[in-house]
Structure formats: structure tokens, C-alpha cells
LUMVEXLUM-158611 format. One record per residue (C-alpha): x, y, z. Coordinates in Angstrom, 3 decimals, padded with zeros to 6 digits. Example, Ala and Ser with C-alpha at 12.3 -4.5 7.8 and 13.67 -1.06 7.14 Angstrom:
<firo u="012.300" v="-004.500" w="007.800"/>
<firo u="013.670" v="-001.060" w="007.140"/>
END
This chain:
<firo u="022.590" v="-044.487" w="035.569"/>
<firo u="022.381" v="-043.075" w="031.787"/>
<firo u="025.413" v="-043.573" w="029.739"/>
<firo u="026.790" v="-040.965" w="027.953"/>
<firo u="025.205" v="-042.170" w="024.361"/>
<firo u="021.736" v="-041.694" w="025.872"/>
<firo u="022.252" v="-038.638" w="027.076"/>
<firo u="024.159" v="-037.747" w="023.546"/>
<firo u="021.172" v="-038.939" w="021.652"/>
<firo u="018.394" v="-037.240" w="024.374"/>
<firo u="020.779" v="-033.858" w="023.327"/>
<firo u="020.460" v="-034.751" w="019.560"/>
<firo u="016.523" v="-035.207" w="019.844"/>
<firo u="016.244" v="-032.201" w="021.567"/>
<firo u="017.791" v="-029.843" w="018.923"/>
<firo u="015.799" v="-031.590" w="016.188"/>
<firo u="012.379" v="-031.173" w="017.691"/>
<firo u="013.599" v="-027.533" w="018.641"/>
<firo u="014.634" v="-026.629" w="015.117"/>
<firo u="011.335" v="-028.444" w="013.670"/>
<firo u="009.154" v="-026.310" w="016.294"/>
<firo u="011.315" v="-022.975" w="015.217"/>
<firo u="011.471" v="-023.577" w="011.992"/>
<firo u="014.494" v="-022.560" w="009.070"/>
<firo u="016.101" v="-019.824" w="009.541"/>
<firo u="014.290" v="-016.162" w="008.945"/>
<firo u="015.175" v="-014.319" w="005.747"/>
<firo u="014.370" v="-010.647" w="005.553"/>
<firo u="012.381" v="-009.296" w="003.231"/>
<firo u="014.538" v="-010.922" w="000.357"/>
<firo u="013.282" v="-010.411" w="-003.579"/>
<firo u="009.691" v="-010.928" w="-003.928"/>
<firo u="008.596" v="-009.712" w="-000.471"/>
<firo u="006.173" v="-006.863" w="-000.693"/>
<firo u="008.529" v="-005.206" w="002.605"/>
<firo u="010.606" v="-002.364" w="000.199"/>
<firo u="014.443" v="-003.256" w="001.639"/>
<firo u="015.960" v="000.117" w="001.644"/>
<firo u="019.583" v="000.623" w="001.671"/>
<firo u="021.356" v="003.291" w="000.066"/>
<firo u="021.433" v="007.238" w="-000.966"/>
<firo u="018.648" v="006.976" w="-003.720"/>
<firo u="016.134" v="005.034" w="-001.321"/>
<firo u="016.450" v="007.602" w="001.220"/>
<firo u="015.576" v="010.714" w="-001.710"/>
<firo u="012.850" v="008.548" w="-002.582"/>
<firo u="011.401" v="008.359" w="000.919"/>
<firo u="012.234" v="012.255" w="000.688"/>
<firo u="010.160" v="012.641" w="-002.443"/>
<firo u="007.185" v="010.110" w="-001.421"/>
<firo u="003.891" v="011.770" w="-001.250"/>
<firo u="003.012" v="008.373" w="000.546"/>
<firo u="002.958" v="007.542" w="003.824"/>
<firo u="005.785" v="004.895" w="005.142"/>
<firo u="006.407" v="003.258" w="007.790"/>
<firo u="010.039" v="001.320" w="008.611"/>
<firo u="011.659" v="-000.971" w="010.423"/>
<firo u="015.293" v="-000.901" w="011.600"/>
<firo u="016.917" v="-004.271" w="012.367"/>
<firo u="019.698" v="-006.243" w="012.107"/>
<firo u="019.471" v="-010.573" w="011.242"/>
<firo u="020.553" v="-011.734" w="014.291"/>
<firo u="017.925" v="-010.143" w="016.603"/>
<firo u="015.478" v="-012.331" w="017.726"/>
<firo u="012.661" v="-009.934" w="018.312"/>
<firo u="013.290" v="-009.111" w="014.933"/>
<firo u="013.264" v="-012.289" w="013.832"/>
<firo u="009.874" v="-013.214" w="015.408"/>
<firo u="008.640" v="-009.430" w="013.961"/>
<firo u="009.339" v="-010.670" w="010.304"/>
<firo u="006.155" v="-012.558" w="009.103"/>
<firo u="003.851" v="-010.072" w="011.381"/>
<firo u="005.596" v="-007.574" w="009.506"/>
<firo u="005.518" v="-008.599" w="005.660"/>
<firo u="001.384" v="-009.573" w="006.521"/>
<firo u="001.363" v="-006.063" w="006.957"/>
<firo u="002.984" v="-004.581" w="003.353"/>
<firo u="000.623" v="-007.334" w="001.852"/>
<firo u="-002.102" v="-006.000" w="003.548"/>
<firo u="-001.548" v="-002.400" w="002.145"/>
<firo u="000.524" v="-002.914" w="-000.749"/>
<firo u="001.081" v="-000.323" w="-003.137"/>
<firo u="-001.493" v="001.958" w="-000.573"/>
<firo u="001.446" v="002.802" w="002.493"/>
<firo u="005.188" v="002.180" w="001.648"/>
<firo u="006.305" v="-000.794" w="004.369"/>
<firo u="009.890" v="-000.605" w="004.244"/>
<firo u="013.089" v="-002.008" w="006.707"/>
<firo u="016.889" v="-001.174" w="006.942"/>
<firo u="019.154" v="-003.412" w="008.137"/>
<firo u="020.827" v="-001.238" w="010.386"/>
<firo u="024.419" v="-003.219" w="010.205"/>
<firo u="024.370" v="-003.547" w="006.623"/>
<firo u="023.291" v="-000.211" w="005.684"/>
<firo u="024.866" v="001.921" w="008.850"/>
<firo u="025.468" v="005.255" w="006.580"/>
<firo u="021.326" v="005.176" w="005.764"/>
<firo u="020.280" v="004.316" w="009.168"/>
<firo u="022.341" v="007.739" w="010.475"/>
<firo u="020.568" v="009.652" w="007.588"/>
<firo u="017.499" v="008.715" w="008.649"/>
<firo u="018.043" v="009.576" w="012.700"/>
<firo u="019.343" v="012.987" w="011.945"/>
<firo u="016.602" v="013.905" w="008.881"/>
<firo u="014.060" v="012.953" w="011.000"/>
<firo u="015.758" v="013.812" w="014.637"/>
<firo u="015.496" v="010.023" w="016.107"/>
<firo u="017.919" v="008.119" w="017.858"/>
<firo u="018.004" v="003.875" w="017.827"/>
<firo u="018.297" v="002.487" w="021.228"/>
<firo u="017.226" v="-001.281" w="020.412"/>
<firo u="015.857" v="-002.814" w="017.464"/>
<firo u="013.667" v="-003.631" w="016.152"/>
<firo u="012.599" v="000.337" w="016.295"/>
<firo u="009.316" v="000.835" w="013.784"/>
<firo u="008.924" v="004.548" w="013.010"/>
<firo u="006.234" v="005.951" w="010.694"/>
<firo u="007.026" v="009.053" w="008.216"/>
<firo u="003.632" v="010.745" w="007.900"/>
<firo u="003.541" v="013.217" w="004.883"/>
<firo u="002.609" v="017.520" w="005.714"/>
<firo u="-000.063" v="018.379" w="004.552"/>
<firo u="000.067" v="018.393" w="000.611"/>
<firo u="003.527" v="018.425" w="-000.054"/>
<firo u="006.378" v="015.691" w="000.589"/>
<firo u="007.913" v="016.857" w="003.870"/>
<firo u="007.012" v="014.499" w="006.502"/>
<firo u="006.649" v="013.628" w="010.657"/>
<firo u="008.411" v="011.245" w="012.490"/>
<firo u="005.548" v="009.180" w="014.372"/>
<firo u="006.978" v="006.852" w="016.579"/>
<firo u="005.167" v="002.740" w="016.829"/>
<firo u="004.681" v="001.790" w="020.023"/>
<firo u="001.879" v="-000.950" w="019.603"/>
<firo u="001.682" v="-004.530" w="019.457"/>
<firo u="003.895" v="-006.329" w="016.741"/>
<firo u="000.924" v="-007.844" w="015.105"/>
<firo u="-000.268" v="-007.145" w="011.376"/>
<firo u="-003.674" v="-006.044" w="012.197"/>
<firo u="-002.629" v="-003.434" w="015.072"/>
<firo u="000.238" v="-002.213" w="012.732"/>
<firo u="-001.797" v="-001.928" w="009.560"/>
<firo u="-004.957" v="-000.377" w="011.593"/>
<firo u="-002.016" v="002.216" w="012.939"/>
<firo u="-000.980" v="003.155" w="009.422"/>
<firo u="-004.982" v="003.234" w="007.931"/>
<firo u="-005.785" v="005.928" w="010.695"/>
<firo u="-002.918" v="007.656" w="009.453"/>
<firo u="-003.057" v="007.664" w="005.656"/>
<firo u="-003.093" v="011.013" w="003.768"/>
<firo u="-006.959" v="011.544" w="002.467"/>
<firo u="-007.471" v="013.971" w="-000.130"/>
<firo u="-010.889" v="013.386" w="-000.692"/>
<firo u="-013.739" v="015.103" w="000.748"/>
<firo u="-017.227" v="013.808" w="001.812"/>
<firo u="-019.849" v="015.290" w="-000.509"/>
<firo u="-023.965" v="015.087" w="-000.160"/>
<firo u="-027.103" v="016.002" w="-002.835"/>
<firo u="-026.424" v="019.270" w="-000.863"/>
<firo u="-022.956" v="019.878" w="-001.697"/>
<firo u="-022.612" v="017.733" w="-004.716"/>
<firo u="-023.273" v="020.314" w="-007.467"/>
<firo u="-020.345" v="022.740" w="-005.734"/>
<firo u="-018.192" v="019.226" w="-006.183"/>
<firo u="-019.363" v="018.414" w="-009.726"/>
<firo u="-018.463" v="022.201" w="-011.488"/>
<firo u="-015.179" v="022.743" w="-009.488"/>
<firo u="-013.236" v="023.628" w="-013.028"/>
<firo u="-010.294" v="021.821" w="-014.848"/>
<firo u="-009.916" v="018.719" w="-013.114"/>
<firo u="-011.660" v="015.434" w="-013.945"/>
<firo u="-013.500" v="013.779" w="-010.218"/>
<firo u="-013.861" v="010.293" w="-008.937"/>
<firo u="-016.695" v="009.399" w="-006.775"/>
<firo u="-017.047" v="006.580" w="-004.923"/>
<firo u="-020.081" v="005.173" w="-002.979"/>
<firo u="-019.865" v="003.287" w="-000.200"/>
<firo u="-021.542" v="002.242" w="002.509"/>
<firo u="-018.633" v="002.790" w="005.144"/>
<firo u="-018.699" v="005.853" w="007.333"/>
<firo u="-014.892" v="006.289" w="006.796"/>
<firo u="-012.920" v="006.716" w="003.562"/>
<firo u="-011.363" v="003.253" w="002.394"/>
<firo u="-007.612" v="002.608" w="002.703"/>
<firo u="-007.969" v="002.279" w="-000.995"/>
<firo u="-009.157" v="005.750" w="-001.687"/>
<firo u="-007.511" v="006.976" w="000.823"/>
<firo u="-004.247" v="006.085" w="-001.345"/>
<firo u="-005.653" v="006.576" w="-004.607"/>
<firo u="-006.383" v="010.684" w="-003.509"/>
<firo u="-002.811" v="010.425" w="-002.520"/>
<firo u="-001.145" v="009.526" w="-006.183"/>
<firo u="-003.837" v="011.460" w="-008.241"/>
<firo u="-003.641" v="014.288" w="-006.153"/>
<firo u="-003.440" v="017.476" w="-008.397"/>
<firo u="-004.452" v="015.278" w="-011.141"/>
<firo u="-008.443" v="013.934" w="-010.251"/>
<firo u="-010.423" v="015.211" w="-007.507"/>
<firo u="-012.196" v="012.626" w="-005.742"/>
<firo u="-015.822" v="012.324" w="-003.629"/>
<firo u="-016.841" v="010.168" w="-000.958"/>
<firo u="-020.807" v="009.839" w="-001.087"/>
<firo u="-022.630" v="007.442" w="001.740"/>
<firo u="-024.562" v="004.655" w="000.690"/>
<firo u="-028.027" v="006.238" w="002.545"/>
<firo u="-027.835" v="009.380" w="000.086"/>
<firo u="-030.612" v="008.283" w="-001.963"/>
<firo u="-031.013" v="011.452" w="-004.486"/>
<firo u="-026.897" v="010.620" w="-005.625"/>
<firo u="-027.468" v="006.748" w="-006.001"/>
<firo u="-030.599" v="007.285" w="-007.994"/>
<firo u="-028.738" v="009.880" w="-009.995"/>
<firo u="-025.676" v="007.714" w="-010.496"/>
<firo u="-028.218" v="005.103" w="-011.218"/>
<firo u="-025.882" v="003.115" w="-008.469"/>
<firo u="-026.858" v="-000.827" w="-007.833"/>
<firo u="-024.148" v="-002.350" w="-006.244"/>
<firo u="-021.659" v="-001.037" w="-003.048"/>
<firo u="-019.303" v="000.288" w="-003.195"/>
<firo u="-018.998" v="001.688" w="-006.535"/>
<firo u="-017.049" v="004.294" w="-008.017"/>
<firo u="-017.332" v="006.581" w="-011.160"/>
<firo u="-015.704" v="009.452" w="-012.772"/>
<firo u="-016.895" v="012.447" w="-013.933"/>
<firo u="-015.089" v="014.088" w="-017.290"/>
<firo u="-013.638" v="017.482" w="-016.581"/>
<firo u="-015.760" v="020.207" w="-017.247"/>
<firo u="-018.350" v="018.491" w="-017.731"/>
<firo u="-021.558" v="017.962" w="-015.728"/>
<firo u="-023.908" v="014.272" w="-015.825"/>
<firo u="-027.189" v="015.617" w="-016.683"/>
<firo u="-025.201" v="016.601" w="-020.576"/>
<firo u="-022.431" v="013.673" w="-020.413"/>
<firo u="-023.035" v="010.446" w="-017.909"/>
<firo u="-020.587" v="009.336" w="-015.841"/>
<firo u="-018.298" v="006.716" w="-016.671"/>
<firo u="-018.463" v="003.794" w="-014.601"/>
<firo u="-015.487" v="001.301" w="-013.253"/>
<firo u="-016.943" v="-001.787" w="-014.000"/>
<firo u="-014.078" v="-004.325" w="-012.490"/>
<firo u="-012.557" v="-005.231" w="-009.290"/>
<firo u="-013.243" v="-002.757" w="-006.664"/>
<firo u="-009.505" v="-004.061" w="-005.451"/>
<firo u="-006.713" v="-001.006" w="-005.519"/>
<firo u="-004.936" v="-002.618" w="-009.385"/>
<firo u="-008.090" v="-002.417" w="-011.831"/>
<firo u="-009.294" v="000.623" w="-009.607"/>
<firo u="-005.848" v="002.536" w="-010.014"/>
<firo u="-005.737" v="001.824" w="-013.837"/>
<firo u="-009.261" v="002.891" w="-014.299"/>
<firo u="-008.437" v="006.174" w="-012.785"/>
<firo u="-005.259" v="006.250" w="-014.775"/>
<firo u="-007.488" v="006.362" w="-018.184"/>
<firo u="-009.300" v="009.374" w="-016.837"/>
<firo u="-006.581" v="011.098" w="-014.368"/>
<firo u="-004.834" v="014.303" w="-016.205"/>
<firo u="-001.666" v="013.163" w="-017.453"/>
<firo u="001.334" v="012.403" w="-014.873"/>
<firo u="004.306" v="014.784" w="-015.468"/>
<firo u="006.491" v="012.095" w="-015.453"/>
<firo u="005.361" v="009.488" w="-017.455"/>
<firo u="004.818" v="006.914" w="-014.965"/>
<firo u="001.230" v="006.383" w="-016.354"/>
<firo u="002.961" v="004.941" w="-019.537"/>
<firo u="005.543" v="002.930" w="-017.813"/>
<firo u="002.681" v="001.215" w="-015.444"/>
<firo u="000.109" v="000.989" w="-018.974"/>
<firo u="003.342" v="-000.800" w="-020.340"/>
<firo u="003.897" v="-002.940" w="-017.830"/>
<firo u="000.547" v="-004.155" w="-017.487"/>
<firo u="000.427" v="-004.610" w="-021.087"/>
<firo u="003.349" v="-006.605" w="-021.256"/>
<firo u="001.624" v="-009.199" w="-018.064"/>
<firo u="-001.397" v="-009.076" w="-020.270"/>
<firo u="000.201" v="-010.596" w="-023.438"/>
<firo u="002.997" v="-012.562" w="-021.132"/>
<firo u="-000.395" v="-014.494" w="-019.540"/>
<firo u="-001.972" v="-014.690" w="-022.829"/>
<firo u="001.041" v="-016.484" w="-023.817"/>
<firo u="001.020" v="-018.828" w="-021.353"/>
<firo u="-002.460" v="-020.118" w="-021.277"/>
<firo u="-002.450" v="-020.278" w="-025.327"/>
<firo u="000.321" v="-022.939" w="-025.343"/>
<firo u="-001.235" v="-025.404" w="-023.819"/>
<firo u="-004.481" v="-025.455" w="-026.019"/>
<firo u="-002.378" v="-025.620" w="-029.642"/>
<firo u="-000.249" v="-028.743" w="-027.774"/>
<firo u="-003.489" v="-030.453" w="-027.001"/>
<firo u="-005.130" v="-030.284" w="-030.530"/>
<firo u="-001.896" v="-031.363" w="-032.008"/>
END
């Protein structure tokens, strides 16, 4: 027979090996997480206003499906950040937002977690209700959101280029690439510049617009001044990262001016990291030749 204080401390191993195979307890998308955590009035107006395309998820902390979603879930806002807006709700917490987003978008929540995507109209900011239905994994969810992106850009050729190039007032971004669909990054960037830059997707194979961009590497993207045409003023070339920060900021030096001055809130920002990081690397050097 087992006494009792074996089969206490059999119990006691048990739980331990059960929490170390679980884990600590799940936080949501706490501060620092790339998941947007929405919960008021002013989140739901700025889902209203969003030219982007979101997608959210309604839960509450003591689900366990939601619980296992999490980390598929904040893979997939790091995988698009700042390209699609990945948000959640805690549907407990934030009941009043929850039942502003059913009726606005005619929805009810029979289990969570529910994922819905809000895919924007056309141009403007009114949006669908598409419904996720797909495996809980980061790469089906962010391929489901990529097929879905707004794209403002338009494929262009040697044949169709010059119609492209003289299309008046508006300064163009062309990118090369040797993808046969546009990149999630352009995809995005069409999306925040839109009224502001016109932008060109030109194939790789094209040979008479990579000899005339004078293109050597892939992809590659330039922008053409408004007004102007390259045979009288060259195209100006982004020289950095082809990843969506340095891409977004070249295009921000070149963009017509946003009417609401978030150009020079994001220049300031990144100024301010620029000299912060200065900062910190200098001190180390003036300690050491002390």
C-alpha cells in the first residue's frame, strides 16, 4: 500500500512538472507588445478613421483557447507591424467597446476567442467585416491579412511607364522587384501615402526600365520628383534597408506634405532615437580613455 505522504508528494510532483511544461501564466498583449490593446471610445474612432486594414481579437484572460492563441497571435503584429493594425479587446474588461464594435459592424460574439478582420472600401475609411475562420497559427493569419491589404499601386511596363511618369502634381515611387505580387510593404506604404505619392510596381524581367533606372540590385525602389520626368532630373534612389522604417522615412522626404503633421512628429521622434543612441554608445568610449 502507498501512504498518504507518497501519494501527497506524487500530487506535488505532478503540479510542478505540469506548471514547468505550461509555463507562467499568459499576459495579454501588455506594454511593449506590438498587439494594439484597444479599450475605450477614442480606440474605436480610430479604427473608424484607419485607412489601414485591422484585424482583432476578442477575448477574455481566463479562456484557454485564448490563452494558447496569444503568442501565435503577437508573431503575427510582429510580422506586419506598422503594415496591418493587429489589435484585441478584452471583452470583460472593455464590455461597452466590444457592443460598439458588434453593432458598427453587425456581428454578434458567440465564443471567444472570435478574430474578425475590418477591411477598408475602396479609398476611403469605411470598412467590411471579414470574418477568420482559419488556423490559429501566425503564418495562416498573417498570409490571410497580406491577401487582403489595401494596394494602391498599380503595375506599370516600358509600355505604360511614360503615362505613369507625367501623371501631374504628385511625386511617384517605383519599386522593382522580382515578385509577381506587390510586397506587404508596399502594399502598406500606398496605403499611408495615398493622395500624397503615387507609387509603381515594375517586374524585375522589364529590361528597358532597369537599364533606364540604371537598377543593380532587387528589389529596389526610387522616386520620381513631381512634375518632373528622368531623362531632365534622375531619380532619386533609397539607398538603405529595403525593411518598411528606412523605406517609410525615405518616402516621407519626398511624399507631399501630411495635413496633419504626423510627418514632423515621426521626423521628431526618430530624431530624438537618433541622438538618444548616439548618447549611449558615446559614453562608453570617453569612460574608457579616461
Amino acid at each position: 500500500q502507498i501512504s498518504t505522504n507518497t501519494q501527497a508528494m506524487r500530487a506535488v510532483l505532478v503540479c510542478a512538472v505540469l506548471l514547468a511544461l505550461l509555463g507562467p501564466a499568459v499576459a495579454f498583449y501588455e506594454r511593449g507588445s506590438e498587439v494594439i490593446s484597444l479599450k475605450n471610445k477614442n480606440d474605436f474612432e480610430k479604427i473608424q478613421k484607419s485607412k489601414f486594414l485591422w484585424m482583432i481579437e476578442l477575448y477574455r484572460e481566463g479562456c484557454g483557447y485564448c490563452q494558447q492563441l496569444t503568442p501565435e497571435y503577437e508573431k503575427t503584429a510582429q510580422k506586419l507591424s506598422k503594415m496591418v493594425r493587429v489589435a484585441a479587446v478584452d471583452v470583460e474588461k472593455n464590455r461597452e467597446l466590444a457592443g460598439q464594435l458588434q453593432s458598427a459592424y453587425n456581428f454578434q460574439i458567440k465564443g471567444v476567442p472570435t478574430i474578425i478582420a475590418l477591411k477598408p472600401k475602396g479609398s476611403g475609411t469605411a470598412k467590411e467585416r471579414i470574418d477568420y475562420n482559419g488556423p490559429r497559427t501566425s503564418k495562416d493569419m498573417a498570409k490571410f491579412l497580406v491577401d487582403r491589404m489595401p494596394d494602391f499601386s498599380q503595375r506599370v511596363t516600358s509600355a505604360t511607364f511614360s503615362t505613369f511618369e507625367h501623371l501631374p502634381d504628385m511625386p511617384k515611387a517605383v519599386l522593382f522587384t522580382e515578385k509577381s505580387g506587390t510586397p506587404p510593404i508596399l502594399k502598406a506604404l500606398s496605403t499611408k501615402y495615398q493622395g500624397r505619392m503615387k507609387f509603381a510596381v515594375v517586374d524585375k524581367s522589364d529590361r528597358v526600365l532597369v537599364d533606364l533606372f540604371k537598377v543593380k540590385t532587387f528589389p529596389a525602389i526610387y522616386v520620381i520628383k513631381a512634375n518632373t520626368d528622368i531623362q531632365t532630373t534622375p531619380p532619386i534612389p533609397h539607398t538603405g534597408s529595403m525593411s518598411f522604417a528606412p523605406v517609410d522615412f525615405f518616402l516621407m522626404d519626398h511624399a507631399l506634405p501630411a495635413k496633419d503633421g504626423s510627418d514632423a512628429k515621426a521626423k521628431d521622434k526618430k530624431a530624438g532615437s537618433s541622438s538618444s543612441s548616439t548618447t549611449t554608445t558615446a559614453a562608453p568610449s570617453s569612460s574608457s580613455s579616461s
